[in-house]
C-alpha positions in Angstrom: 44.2 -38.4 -8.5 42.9 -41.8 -7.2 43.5 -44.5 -9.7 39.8 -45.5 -11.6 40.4 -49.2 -10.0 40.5 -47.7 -6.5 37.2 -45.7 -7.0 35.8 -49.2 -7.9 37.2 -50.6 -4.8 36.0 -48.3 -2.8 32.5 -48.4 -4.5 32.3 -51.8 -3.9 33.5 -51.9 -0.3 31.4 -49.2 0.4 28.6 -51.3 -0.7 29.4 -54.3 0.8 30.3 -52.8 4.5 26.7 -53.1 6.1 25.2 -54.1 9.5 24.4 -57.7 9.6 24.1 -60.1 12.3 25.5 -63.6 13.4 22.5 -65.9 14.6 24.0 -69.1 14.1 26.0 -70.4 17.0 27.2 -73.6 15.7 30.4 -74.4 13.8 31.4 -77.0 11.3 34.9 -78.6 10.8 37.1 -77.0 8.1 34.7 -74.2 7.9 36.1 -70.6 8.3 32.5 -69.3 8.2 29.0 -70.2 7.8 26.3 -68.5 6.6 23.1 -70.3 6.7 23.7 -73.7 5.4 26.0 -72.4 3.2 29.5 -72.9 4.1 33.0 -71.2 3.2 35.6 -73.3 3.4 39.3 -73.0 5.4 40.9 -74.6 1.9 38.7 -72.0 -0.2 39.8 -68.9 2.1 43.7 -70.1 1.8 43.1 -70.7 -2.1 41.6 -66.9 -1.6 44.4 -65.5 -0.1 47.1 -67.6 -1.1 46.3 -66.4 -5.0 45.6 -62.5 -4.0 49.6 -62.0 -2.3 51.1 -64.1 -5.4 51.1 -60.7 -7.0 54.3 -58.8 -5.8 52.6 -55.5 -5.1 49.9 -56.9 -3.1 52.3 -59.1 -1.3 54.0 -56.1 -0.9 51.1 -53.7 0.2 48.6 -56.3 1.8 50.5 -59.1 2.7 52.2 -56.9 5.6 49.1 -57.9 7.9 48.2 -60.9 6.6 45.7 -61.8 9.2 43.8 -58.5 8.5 43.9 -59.4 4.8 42.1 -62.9 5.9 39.9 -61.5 7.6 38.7 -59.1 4.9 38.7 -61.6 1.8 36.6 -63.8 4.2 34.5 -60.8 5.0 34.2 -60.5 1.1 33.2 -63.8 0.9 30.5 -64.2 3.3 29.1 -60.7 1.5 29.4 -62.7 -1.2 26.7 -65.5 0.0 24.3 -62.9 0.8 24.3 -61.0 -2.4 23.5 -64.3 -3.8 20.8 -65.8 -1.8 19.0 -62.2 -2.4 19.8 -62.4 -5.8 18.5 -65.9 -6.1 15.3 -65.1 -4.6 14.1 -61.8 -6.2 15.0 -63.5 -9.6 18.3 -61.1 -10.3 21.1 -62.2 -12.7 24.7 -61.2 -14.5 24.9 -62.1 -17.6 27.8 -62.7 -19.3 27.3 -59.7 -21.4 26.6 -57.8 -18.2 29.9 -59.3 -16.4 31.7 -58.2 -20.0 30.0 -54.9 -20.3 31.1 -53.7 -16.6 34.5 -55.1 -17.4 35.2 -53.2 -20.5 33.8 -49.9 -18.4 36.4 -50.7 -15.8 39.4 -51.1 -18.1 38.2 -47.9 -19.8 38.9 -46.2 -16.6 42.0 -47.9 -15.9 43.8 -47.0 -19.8 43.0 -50.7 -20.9 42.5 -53.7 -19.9 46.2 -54.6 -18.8 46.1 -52.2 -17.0 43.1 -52.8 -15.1 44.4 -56.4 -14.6 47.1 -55.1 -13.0 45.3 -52.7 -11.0 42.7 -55.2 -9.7 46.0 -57.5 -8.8 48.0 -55.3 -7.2 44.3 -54.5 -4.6 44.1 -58.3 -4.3 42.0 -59.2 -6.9 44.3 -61.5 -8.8 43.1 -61.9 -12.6 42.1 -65.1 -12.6 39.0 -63.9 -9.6 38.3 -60.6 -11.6 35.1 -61.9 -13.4 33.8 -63.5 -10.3 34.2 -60.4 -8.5 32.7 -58.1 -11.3 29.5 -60.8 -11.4 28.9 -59.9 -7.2 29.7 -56.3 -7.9 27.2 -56.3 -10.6 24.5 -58.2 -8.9 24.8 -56.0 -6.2 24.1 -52.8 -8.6 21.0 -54.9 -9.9 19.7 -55.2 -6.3 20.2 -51.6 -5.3 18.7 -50.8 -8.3 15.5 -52.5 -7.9 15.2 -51.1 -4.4 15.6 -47.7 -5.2 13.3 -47.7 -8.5 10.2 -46.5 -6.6 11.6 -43.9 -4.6 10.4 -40.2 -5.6 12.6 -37.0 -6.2 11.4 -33.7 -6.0 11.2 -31.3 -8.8 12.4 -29.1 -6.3 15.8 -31.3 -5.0 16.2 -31.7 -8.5 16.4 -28.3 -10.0 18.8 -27.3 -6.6 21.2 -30.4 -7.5 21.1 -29.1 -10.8 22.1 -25.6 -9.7 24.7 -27.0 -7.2 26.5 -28.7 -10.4 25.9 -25.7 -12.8 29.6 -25.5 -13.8 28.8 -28.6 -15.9 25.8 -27.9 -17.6 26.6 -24.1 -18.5 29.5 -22.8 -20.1 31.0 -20.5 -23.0 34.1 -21.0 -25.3 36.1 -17.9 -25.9 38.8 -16.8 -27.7 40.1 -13.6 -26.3 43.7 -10.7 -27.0 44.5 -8.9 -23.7 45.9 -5.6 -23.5 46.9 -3.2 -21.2 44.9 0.2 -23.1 41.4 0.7 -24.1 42.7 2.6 -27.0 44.5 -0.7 -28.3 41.5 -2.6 -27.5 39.4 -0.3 -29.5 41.3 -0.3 -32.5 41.8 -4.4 -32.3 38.0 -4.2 -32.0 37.2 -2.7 -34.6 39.9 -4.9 -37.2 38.3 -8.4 -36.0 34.5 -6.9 -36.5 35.6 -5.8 -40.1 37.8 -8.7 -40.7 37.2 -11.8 -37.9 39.8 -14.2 -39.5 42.7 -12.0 -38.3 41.6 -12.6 -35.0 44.4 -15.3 -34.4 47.1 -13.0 -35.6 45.9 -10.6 -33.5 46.4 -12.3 -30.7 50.0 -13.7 -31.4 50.8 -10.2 -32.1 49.6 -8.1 -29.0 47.9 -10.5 -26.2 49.7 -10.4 -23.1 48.4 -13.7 -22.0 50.7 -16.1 -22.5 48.6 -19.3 -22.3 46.2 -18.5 -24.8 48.1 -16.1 -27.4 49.5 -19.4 -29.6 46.5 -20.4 -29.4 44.4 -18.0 -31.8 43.3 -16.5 -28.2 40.9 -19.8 -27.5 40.3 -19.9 -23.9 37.8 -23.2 -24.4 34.8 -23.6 -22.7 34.6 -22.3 -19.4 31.3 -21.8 -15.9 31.1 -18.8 -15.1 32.5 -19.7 -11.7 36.0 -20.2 -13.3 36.2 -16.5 -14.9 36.2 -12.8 -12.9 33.4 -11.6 -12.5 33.2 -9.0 -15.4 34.7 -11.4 -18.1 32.0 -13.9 -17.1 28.7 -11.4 -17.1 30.1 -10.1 -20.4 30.5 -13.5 -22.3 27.6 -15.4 -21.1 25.2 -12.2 -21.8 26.3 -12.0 -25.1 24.9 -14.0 -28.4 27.8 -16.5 -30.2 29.4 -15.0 -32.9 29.7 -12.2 -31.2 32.8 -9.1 -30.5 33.3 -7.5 -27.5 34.9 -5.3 -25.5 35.7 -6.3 -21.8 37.4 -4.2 -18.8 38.4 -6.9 -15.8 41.8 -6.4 -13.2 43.5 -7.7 -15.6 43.5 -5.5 -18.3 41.2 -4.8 -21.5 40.0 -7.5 -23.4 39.0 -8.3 -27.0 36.3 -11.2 -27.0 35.2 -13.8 -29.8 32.1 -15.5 -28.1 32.1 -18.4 -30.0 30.0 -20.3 -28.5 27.4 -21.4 -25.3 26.9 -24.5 -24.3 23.8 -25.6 -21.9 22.9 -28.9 -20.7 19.0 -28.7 -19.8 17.8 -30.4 -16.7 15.9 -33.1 -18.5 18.7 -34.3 -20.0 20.5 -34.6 -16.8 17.9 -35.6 -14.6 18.5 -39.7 -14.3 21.6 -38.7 -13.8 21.0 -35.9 -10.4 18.3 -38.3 -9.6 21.1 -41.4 -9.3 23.3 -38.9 -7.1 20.2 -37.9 -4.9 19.4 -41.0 -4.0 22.7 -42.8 -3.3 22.5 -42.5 0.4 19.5 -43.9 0.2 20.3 -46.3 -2.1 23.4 -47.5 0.0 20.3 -48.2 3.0 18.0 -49.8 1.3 21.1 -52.2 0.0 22.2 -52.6 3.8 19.3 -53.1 5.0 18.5 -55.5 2.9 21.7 -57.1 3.3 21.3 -57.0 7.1 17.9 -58.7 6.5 18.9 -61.6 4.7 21.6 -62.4 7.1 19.6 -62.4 10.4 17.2 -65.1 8.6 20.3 -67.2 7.9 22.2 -66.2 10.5 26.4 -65.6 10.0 28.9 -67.6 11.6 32.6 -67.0 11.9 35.7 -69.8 13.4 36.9 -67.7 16.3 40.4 -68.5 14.5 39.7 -65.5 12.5 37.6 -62.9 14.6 34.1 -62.5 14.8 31.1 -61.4 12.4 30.7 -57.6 13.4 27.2 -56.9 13.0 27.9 -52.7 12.8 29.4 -52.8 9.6 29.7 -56.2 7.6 33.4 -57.3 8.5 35.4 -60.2 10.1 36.5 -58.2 13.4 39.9 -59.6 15.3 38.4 -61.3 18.5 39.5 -59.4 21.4 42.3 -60.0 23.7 42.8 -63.7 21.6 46.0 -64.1 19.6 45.6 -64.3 15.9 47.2 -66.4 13.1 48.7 -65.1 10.3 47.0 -67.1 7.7 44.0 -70.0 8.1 45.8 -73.1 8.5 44.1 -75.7 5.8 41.6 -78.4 7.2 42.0 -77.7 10.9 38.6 -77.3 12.8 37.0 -74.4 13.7 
């Protein structure tokens, strides 16, 4: 299982990694990139660097390439700019509460927030950097957002997405005591439906399924998808509360229905809407992106590489020898 701070890496990246284009053909001294007339720094792209391989894992993971790493935090950096000058204009903001709310949803997925720190740290995001790179990661969301909010779903694609993830919205918790006879079954069928509390003991005594015997038979609440065939038209035909009797190729089954659980499409649709649209979500945010920089234009020293306009990095100029770090206040 990917760590949670990797998903919000690759969220982010996946975001940020867009077509823009490099307009400006002029350079300043010291600078390791311009966007517009706003300038990034050779000292702030060290301070960048030099900070993110301090931690020993990151060292030890990114710090192997350390002219790739450059080029990517500069990358970042420049994305950076143009999240905020679109930001600026169409009047979008992160708050502190925002910045603090997305934080405390990030170190929820991590297991707390030391251990999101040290997540982040050991990706390059060194703790002291963390808020400043939630604040672009949420102004980003806030931007994507407002692009999308007009664009129409189907009831159609809707009700299909809903069907597609229908193992989350419908399910049934079971208890169940298997057995090899029906004539077992019968008679164990006909103790629980005059007496249901010795339903537990019933199953510690004579299920042959060992991973739900201790456990009063409970088989939780399971889609259809995850049960044979049989067992599943059975359970989710049947009322809660209900006993039954259930032939599958495993053997002869005793059933408590105990209960059905359905999630209705209204209650889910934001939520299929959100995953309909993130393709076109992710456009509308690149091409945005891709819009703002071709008005400023996006220049990179040719000591790092060069802005590649096909998807939003710093590129290693080819055939030209690279440095392994920016070297503080030399010219570009």
């Amino acid at each position: 299982m990917r760590k949670p701070w990797t998903r919000v890496l690759a969220a982010v990246a996946g975001a940020l990694i867009v077509g823009v284009s490099a307009s400006a053909c002029t350079s300043s001294p010291g600078a390791a990139a311009l966007v517009g007339d706003d300038r990034i720094s050779v000292d702030t792209l060290q301070a960048f660097v030099n900070r993110a391989l301090a931690d020993p894992q990151a060292a030890q993971q990114l710090g192997q390439d350390r002219a790739k790493f450059t080029r990517d935090q500069l990358g970042r950096l420049i994305n950076d700019v143009l999240i905020t000058k679109i930001a600026a204009r169409d009047g979008i903001d992160a708050s502190p509460a925002d910045i603090d709310q997305q934080l405390s949803q990030f170190a929820q997925q991590a297991g707390g927030q030391a251990q999101l720190d040290q997540q982040a740290a050991a990706a390059g995001i060194p703790v002291k950097d963390l808020r400043t790179f939630i604040r672009y990661f949420v102004l980003q969301q806030k931007i994507a957002d407002r692009l999308i909010v007009d664009v129409p779903v189907s009831d159609a694609d809707l009700q299909a997405a809903y069907q597609k993830n229908i193992d989350s919205y419908d399910q049934v918790n079971t208890a169940h005591i298997l057995v090899a006879t029906k004539k077992l079954a019968d008679s164990i069928l006909a103790q629980v439906k005059a007496n249901p509390s010795l339903f537990a003991a019933l199953a510690k005594k004579y299920s042959t399924d060992p991973g739900s015997k201790d456990k009063g038979g409970n088989l939780g609440f399971q889609p259809a998808s995850g049960l044979v065939k049989p067992f599943a038209d059975a359970i989710f035909a049947a009322k809660p509360g209900t006993y039954l009797e259930v032939h599958s190729q495993f053997g002869w089954h005793v059933v408590h229905v105990i209960a059905h659980r359905i999630t209705p499409l209204a209650q889910v649709a934001d939520q299929l809407k959100a995953q309909i649209l993130a393709p076109k979500r992710q456009q509308l945010l690149a091409s945005a992106l891709t819009a703002e920089s071709r008005k400023d234009g996006v220049y990179v020293s040719p000591r790092y590489g060069t802005w590649n306009s096909a998807n939003g990095t710093v590129a290693p100029l080819s055939g030209k020898s690279e440095l392994s770090s920016p070297a503080p206040g030399s010219s570009s």
